[in-house]
The first five atom37 places (N, CA, C, CB, O) and aatype in JSON, in Angstrom:
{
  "aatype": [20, 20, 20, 20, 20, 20, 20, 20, 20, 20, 20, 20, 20, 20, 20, 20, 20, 20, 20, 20, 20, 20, 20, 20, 20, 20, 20, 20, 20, 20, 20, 20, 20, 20, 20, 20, 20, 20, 20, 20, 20, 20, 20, 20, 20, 20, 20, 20, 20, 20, 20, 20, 20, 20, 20, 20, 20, 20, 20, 20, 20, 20, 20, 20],
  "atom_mask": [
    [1, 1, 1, 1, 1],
    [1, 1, 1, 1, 1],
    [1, 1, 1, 1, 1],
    [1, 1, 1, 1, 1],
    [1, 1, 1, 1, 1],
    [1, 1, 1, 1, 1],
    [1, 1, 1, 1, 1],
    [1, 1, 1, 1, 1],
    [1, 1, 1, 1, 1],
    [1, 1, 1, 1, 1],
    [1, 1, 1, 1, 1],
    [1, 1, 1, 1, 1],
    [1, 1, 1, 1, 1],
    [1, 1, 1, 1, 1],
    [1, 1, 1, 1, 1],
    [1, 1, 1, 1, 1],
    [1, 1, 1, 1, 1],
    [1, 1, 1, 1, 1],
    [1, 1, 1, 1, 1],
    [1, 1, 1, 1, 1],
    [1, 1, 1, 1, 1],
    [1, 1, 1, 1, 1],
    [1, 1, 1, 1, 1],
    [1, 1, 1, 1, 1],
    [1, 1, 1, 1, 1],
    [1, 1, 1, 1, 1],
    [1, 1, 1, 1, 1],
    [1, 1, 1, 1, 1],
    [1, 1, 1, 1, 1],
    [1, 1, 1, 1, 1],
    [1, 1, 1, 1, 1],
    [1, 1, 1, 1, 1],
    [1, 1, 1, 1, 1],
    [1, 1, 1, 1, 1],
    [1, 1, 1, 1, 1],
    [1, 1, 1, 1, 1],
    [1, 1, 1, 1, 1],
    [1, 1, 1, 1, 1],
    [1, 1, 1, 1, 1],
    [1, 1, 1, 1, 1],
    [1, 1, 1, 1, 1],
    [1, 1, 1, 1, 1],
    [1, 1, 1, 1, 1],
    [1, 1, 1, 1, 1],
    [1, 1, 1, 1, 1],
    [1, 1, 1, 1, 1],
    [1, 1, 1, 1, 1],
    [1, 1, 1, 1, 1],
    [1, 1, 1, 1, 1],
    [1, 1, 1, 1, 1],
    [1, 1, 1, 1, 1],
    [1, 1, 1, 1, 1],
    [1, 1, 1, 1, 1],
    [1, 1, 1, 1, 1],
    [1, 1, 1, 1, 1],
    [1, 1, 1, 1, 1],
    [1, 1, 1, 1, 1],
    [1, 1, 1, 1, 1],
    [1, 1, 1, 1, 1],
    [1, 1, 1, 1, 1],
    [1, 1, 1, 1, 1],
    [1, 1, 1, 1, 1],
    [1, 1, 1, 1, 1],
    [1, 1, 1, 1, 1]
  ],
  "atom_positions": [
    [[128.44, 72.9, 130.8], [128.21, 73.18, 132.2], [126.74, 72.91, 132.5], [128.61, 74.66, 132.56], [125.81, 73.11, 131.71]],
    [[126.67, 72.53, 133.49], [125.27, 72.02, 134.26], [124.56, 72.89, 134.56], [125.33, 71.33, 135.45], [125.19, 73.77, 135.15]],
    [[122.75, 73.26, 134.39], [122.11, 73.86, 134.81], [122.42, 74.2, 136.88], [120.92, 73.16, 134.16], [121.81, 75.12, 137.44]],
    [[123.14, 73.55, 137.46], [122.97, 73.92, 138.88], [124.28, 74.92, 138.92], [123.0, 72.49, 140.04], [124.3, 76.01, 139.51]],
    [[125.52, 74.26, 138.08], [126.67, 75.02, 138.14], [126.54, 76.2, 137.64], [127.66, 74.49, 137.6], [127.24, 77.09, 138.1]],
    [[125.7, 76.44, 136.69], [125.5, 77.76, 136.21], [124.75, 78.7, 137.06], [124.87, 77.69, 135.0], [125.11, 79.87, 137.03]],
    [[123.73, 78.37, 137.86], [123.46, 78.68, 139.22], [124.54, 79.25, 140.25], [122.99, 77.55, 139.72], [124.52, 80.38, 140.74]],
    [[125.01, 78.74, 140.37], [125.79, 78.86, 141.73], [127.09, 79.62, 141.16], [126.16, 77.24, 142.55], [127.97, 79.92, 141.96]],
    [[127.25, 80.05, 139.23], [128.25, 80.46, 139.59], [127.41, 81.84, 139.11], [129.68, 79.84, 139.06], [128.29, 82.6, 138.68]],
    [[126.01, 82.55, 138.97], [125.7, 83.64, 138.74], [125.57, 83.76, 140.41], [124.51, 83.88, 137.65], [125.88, 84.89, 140.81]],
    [[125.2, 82.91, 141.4], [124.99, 83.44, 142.65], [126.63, 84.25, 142.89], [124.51, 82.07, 143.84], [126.84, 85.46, 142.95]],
    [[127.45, 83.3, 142.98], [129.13, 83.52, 142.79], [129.02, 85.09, 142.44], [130.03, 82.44, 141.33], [129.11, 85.91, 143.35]],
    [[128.84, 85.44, 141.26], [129.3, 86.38, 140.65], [128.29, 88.03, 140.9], [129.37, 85.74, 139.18], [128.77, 89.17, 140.86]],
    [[126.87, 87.66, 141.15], [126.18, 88.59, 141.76], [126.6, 88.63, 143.35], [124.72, 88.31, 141.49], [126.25, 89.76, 143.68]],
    [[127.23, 87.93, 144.6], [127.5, 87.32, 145.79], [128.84, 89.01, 145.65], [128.06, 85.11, 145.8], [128.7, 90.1, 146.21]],
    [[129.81, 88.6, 144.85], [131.08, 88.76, 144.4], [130.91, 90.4, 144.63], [131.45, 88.09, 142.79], [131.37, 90.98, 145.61]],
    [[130.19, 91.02, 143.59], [129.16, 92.08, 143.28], [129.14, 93.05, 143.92], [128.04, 91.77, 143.33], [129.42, 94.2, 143.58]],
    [[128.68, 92.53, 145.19], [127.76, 92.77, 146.41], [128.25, 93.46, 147.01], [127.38, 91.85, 147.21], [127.96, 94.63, 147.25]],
    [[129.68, 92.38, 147.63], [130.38, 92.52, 148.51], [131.64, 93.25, 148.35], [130.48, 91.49, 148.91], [132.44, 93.38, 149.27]],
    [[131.83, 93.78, 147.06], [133.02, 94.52, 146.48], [132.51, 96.08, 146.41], [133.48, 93.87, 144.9], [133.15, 97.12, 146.58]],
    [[131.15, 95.85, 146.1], [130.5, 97.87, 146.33], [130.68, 98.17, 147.23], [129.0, 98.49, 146.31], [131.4, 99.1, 147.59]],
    [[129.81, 97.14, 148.12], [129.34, 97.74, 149.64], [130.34, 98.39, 150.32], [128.87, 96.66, 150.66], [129.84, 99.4, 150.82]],
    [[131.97, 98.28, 150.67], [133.06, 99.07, 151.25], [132.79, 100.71, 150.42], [134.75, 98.2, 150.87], [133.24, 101.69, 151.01]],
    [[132.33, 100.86, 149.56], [132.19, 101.97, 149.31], [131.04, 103.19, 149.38], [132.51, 101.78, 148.49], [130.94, 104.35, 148.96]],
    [[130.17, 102.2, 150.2], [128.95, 102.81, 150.08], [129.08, 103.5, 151.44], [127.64, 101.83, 149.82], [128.37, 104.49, 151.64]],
    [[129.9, 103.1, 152.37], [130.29, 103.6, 153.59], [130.3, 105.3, 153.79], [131.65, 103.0, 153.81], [130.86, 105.7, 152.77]],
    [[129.98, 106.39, 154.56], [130.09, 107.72, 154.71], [131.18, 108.24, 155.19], [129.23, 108.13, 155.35], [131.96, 107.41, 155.67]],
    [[131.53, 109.49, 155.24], [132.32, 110.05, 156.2], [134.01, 109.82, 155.79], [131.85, 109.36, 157.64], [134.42, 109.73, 154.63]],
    [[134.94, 109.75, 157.1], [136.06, 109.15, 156.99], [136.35, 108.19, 156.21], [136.33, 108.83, 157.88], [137.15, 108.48, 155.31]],
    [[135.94, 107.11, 156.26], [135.95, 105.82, 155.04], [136.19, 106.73, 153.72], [134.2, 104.75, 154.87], [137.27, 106.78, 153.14]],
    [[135.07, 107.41, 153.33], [135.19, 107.68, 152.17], [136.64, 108.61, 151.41], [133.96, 108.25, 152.1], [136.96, 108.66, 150.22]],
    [[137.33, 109.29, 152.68], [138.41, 110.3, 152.42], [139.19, 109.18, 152.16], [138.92, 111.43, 153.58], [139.92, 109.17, 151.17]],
    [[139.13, 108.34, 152.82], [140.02, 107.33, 152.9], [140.49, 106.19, 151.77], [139.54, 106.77, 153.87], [141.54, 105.6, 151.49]],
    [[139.02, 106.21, 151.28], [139.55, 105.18, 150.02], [139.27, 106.03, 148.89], [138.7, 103.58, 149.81], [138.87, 105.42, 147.9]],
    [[139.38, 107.21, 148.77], [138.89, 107.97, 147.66], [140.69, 108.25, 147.36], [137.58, 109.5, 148.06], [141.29, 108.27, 146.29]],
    [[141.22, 108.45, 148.78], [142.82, 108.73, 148.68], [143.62, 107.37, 147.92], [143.5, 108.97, 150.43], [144.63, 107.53, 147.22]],
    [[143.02, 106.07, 148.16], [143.83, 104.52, 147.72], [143.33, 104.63, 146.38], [143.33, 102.82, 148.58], [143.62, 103.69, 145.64]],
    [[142.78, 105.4, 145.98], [142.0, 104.64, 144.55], [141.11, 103.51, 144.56], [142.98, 104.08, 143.62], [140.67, 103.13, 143.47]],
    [[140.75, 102.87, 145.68], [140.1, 101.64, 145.67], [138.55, 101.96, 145.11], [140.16, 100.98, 147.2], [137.86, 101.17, 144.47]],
    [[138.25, 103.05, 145.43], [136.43, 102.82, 144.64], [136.89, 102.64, 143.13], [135.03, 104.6, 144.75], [136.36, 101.69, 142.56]],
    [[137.86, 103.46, 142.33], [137.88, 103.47, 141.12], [138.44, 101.79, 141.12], [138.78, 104.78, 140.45], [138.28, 101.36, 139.98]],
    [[138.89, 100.98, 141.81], [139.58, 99.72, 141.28], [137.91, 99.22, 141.29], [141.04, 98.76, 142.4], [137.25, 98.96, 140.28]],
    [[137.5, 99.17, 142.56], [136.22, 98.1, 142.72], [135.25, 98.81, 141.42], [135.28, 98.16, 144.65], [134.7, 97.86, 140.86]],
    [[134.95, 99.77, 140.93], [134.12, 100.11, 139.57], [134.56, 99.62, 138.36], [134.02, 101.5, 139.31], [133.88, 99.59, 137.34]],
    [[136.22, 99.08, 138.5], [136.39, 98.72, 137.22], [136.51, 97.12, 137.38], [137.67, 99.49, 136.53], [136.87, 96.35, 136.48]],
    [[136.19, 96.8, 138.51], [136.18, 94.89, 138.79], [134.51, 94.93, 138.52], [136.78, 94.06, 140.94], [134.0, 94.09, 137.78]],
    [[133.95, 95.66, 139.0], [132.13, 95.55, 139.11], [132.09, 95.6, 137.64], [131.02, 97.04, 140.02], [131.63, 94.56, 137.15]],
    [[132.54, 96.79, 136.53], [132.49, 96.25, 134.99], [132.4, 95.05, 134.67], [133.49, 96.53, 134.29], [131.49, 94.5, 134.06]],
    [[133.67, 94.49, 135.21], [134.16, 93.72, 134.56], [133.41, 92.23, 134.91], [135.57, 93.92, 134.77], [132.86, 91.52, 134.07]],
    [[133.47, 92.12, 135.47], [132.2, 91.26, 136.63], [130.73, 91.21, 135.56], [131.7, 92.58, 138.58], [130.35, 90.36, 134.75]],
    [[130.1, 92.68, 136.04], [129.23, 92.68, 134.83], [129.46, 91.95, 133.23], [129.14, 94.05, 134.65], [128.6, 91.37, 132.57]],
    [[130.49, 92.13, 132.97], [130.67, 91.97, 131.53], [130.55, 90.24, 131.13], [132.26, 92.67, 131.13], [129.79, 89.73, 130.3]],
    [[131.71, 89.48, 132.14], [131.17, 88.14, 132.59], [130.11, 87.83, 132.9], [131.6, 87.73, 133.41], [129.73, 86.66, 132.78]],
    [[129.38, 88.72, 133.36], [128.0, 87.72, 133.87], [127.2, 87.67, 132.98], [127.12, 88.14, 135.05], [126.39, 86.76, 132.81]],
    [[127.37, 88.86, 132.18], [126.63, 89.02, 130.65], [126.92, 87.6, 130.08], [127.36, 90.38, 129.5], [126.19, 86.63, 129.88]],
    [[128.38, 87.84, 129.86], [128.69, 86.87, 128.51], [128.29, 85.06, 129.09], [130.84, 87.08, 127.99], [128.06, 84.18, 128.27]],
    [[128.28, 84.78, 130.71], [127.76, 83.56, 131.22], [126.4, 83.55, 130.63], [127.77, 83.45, 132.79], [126.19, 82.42, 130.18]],
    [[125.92, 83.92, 130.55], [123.96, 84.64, 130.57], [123.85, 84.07, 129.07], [123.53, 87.07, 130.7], [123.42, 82.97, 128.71]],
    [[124.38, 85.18, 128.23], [124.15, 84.75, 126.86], [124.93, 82.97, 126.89], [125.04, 86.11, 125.62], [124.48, 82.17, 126.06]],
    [[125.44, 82.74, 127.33], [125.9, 81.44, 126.86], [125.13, 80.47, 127.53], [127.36, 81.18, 127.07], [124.74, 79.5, 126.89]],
    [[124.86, 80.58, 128.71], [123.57, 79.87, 129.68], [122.14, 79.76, 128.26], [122.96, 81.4, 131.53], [121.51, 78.82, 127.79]],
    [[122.14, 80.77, 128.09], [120.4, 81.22, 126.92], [120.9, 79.92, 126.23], [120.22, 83.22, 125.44], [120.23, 78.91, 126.43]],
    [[122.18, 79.83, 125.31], [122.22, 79.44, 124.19], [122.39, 77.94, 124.2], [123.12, 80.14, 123.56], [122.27, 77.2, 123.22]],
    [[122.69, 77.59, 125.51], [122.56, 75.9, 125.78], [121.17, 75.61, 125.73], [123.14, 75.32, 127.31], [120.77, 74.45, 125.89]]
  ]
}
């Protein structure tokens, strides 16, 4: 993989990140609300997991 693609796919994946917390950072009602769906616990275990990829891109980015 190409130094630009590897770019654009940590933007991708920090982008990804971002936009999967932020519904939870919301106050109030929202929060009764998705605390009832389970969705913060889904989006904490995609943000892991996310993390865990971006790690393992990272170390493999280093090692090229």
């Amino acid at each position: 993989m190409n130094k630009p693609a590897k770019t654009a796919l940590t933007a991708l994946l920090l982008g990804g990140i971002a936009a999967l917390t932020a519904p939870a950072a919301h106050a109030g009602a929202l929060d009764d609300t998705l605390d009832n769906t389970g969705l913060p616990q889904g989006i904490a275990a995609l943000d892991t997991s996310l993390d865990a990829a971006f790690e393992q891109a990272n170390r493999h980015y280093e090692n090229d």
